[in-house]
N, C-alpha and C positions, 0 to 999 in steps of 0.2 A: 420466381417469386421475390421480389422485392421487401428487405425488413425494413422497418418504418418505427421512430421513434413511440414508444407505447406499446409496441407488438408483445403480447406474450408469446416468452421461448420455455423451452425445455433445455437447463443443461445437466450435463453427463459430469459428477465427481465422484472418483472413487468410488465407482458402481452404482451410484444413487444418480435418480434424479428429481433433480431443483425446478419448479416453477419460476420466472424470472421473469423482469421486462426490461425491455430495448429501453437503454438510456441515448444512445448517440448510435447509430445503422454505423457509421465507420468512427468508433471512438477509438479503436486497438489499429486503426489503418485500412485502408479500401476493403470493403466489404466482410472487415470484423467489426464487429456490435460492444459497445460496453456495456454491461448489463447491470441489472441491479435488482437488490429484494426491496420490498416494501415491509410496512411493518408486522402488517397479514402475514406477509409471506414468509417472515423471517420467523413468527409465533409457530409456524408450521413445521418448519425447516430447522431452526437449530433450538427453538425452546425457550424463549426467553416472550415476555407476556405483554402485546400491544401496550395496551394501558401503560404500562413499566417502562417501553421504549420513548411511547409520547411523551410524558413526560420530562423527559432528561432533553428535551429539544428545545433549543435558545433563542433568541435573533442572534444575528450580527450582521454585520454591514454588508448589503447584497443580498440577506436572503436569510437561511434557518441551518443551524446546525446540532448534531447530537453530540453531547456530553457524558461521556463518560466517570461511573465513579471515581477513576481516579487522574481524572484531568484533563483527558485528550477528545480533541474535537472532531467529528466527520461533515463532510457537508452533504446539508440532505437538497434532494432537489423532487420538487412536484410535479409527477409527466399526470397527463392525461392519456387513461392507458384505452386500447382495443375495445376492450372489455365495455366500456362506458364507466368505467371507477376510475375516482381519484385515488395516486397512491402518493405517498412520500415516500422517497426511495433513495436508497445510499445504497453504493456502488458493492458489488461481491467483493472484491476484495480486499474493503473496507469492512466487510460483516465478519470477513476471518479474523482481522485482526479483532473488532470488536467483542468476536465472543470469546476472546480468551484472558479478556479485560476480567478485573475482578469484580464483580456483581455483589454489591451488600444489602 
């Protein structure tokens, strides 16, 4: 089976598992995936409230980025997922660091 840009995966952290989609089929190198949450996904998974994430999302040059309370930027990017839904999506290891960001 072939993974394809948009696929939803299932990954495995610290005994849980995340809902996710394929941002790049070889973004980590040949036939690893870089993955990402969407805003959905991320309301599900670490608790912070669509609505609340949409909002803090910017332009800039190229495209749309999230903002952080206290200053720091992610870049989101828009897949057209499996599913037939659009997501916005920043990459997993971008949401670790962001949930640890201070939320006011």
């Amino acid at each position: 089976m072939t993974i394809q840009s948009g696929d939803l995966v299932v990954v495995t952290y610290e005994d849980r598992e995340f809902t996710a989609i394929v941002i790049d089929p070889n973004g980590l190198g040949e036939g690893e995936p870089s993955v990402g949450f969407g805003f959905r996904m991320a309301e599900r998974h670490i608790g912070l409230a669509q609505p609340t994430l949409t909002k803090r999302v910017i332009q800039i040059a190229g495209g749309e980025a999230f903002e952080t309370p206290a200053g720091k930027t992610f870049k989101v990017i828009q897949i057209h997922g499996a599913d037939g839904n659009n997501y916005k999506v920043i990459e997993v290891a971008d949401w670790v660091e962001l949930s640890m960001d201070q939320w006011h």
